[in-house]
C-alpha atoms as one frame of an Amber mdcrd trajectory, in Angstrom:
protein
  10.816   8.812 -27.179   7.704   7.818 -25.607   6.483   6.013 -22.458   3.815
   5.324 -20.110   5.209   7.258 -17.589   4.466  10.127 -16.462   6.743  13.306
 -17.688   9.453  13.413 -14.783   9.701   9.972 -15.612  10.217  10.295 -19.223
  12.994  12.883 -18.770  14.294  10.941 -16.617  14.926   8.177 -19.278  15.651
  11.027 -21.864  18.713  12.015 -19.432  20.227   8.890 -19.088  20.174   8.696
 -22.655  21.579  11.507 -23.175  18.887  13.395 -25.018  18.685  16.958 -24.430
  16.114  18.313 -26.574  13.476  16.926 -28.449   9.661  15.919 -28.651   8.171
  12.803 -26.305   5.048  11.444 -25.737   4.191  10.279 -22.118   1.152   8.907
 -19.992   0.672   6.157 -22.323  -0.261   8.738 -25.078  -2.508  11.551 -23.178
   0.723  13.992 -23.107   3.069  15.013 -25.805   5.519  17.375 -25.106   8.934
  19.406 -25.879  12.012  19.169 -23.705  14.521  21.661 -24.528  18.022  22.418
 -22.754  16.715  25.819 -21.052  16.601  25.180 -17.218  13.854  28.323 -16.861
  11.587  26.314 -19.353  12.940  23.020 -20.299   9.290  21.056 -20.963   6.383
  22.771 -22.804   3.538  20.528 -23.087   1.963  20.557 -26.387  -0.678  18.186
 -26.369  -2.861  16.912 -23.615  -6.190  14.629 -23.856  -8.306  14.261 -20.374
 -11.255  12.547 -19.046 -13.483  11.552 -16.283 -12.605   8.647 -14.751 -14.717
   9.197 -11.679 -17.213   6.270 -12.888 -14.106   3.774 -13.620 -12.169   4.608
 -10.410 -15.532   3.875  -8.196 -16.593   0.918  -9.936 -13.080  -0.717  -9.154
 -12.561   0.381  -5.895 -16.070  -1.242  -5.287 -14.496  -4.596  -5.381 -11.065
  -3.646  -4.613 -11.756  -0.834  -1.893  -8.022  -0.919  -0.278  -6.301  -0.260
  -3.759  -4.109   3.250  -4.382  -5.401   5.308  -6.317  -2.997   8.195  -8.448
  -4.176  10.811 -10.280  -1.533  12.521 -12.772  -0.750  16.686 -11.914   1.250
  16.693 -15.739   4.390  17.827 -15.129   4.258  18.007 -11.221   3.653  14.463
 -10.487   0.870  12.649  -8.633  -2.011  12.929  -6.111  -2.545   9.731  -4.214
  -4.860   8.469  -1.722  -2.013   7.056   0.363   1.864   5.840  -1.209   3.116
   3.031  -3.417   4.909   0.737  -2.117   8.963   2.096  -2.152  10.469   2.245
  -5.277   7.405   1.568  -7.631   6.495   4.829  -8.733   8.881   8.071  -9.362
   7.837  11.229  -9.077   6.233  13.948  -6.640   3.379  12.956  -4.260   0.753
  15.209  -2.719  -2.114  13.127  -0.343  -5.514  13.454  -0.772  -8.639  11.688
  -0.691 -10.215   9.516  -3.351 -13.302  11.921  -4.258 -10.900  14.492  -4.411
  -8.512  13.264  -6.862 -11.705  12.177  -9.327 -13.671  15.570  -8.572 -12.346
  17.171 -12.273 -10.928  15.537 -15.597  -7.442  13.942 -15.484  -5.069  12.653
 -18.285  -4.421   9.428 -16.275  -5.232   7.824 -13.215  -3.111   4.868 -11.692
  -4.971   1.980  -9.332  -2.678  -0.060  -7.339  -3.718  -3.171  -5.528  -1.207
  -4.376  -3.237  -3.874  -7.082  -1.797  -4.436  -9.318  -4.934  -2.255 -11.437
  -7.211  -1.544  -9.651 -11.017  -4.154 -12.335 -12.188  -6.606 -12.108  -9.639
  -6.249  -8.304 -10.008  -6.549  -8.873 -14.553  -9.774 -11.105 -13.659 -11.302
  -8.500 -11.180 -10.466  -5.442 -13.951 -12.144  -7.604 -17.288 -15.429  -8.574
 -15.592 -15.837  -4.927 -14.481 -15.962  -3.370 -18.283 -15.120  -0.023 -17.807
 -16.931   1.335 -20.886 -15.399   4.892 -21.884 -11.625   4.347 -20.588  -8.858
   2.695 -22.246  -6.838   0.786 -19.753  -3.720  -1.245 -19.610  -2.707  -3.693
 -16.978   0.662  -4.079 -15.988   3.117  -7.064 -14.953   1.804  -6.143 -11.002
  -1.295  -6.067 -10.247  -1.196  -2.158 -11.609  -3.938  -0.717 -13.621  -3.650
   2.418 -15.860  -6.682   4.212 -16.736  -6.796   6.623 -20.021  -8.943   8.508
 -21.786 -11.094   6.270 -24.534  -9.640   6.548 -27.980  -5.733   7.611 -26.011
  -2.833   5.211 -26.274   1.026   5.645 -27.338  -0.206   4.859 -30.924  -2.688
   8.353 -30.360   0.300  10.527 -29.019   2.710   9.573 -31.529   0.282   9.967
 -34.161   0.693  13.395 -32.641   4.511  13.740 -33.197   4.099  12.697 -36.853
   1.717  14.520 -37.736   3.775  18.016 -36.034   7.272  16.365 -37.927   5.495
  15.745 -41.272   5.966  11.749 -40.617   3.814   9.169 -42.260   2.876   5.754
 -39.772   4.400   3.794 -42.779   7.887   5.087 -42.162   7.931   4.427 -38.389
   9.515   2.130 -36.387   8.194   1.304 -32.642   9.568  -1.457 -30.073   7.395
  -2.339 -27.394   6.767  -4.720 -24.226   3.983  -4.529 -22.531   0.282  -4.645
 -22.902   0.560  -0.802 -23.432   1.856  -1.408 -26.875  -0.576  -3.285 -28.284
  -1.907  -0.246 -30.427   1.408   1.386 -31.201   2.673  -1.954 -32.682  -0.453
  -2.100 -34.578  -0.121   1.662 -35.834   3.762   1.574 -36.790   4.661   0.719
 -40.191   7.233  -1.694 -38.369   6.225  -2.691 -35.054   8.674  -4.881 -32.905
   7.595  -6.418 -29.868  10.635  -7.643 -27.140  11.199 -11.029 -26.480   9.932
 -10.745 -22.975   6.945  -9.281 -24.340   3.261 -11.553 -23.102   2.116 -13.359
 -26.211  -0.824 -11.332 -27.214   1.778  -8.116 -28.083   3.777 -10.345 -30.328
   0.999 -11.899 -31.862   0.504  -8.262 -33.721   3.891  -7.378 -34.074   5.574
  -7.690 -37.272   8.586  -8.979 -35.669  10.031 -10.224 -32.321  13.534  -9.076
 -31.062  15.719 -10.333 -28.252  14.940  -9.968 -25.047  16.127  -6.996 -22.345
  19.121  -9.209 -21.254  19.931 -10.008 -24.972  19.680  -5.892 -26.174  16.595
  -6.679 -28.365  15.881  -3.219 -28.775  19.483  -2.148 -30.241  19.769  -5.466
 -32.271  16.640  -3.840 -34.155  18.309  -0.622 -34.044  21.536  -1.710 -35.457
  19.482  -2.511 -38.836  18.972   1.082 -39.573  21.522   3.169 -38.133
């Protein structure tokens, strides 16, 4: 199981399906960890990757100087220089001040503009660069910065490698710009049918949409 969210968020998926223990990757591929039914230690974190995104958080809040800015405490939650808008992020919040949260290495940082259209936002991000970060724009105008070389392809590379699992052999179903790599790095990759053109342009396959259960019409194939 493995998301872009952060690790509360993960488990929080993993409970709803019913997983109890298990291995996940989270923070679009910069955290892998165990979740285990112990409530004294139920996550170990067995894989981290961080960097410093001090030079990529100033250079966009150069020309977007109002956005939110969240910095990922793994398994805690998030520092942020003031609070998403209600009900867009999960999690834990602590406040604190922009040179702060970039002072030391961090697995992932968020930036939030709340002032600019999701393709005025895309435009502004692009024309900046950001050389050494990988990043992945969301559906808002939501940016998530990672280290270079990290993505969900990276962490689960992680879990196959610890479960003696070749690439070839997995299966990975994606939607969002976040997938691109995984896709790519699956021996099947799947991309949803709500998924923006240039994810399904590497997939090996489209499947339904959300509202049509794309993911367990793929599913149903194997199990």
């Amino acid at each position: 199981h493995l998301e872009g969210r952060a690790i509360s968020g993960v488990m929080d998926t993993a409970g709803k399906l019913g997983f109890t223990e298990g291995l996940a990757v989270a923070s679009n591929g910069a955290v892998v960890f165990q979740y285990l039914d112990d409530a004294a230690h139920p996550v170990e974190v067995i894989h981290s990757v961080t960097f410093d995104a001090s030079h990529a958080v100033r250079r966009v809040l150069e020309q977007v100087p109002d956005a939110i800015v969240a910095v990922e405490q793994v398994g805690t939650g998030f520092r942020v220089n003031r609070p998403f808008p209600e009900t867009e992020f999960a999690g834990q919040f602590v406040l604190d001040d922009v040179e702060s949260l970039i002072a030391e290495p961090v697995t992932r940082v968020v930036i939030r503009s709340t002032d600019h259209t999701p393709a005025e936002f895309t435009a502004i991000v692009h024309d900046l660069g950001l050389e050494g970060t990988n990043y992945f724009i969301g559906y808002s105008a939501w940016l998530d910065l990672a280290p270079e070389g990290v993505s969900k392809a990276s962490g689960l590379d992680v879990v196959c490698e610890r479960l003696g699992i070749a690439p070839a052999d997995v299966l990975a179903v994606g939607d969002g710009n976040n997938d691109l790599e995984m896709l790519q790095w699956a021996g099947r990759g799947v991309a949803m049918g709500q998924s923006p053109d240039a994810l399904k342009d590497v997939a090996d396959a489209v499947t339904g949409t959300v509202e049509q259960d794309g993911l367990a019409l793929e599913l149903a194939k194997y199990l």
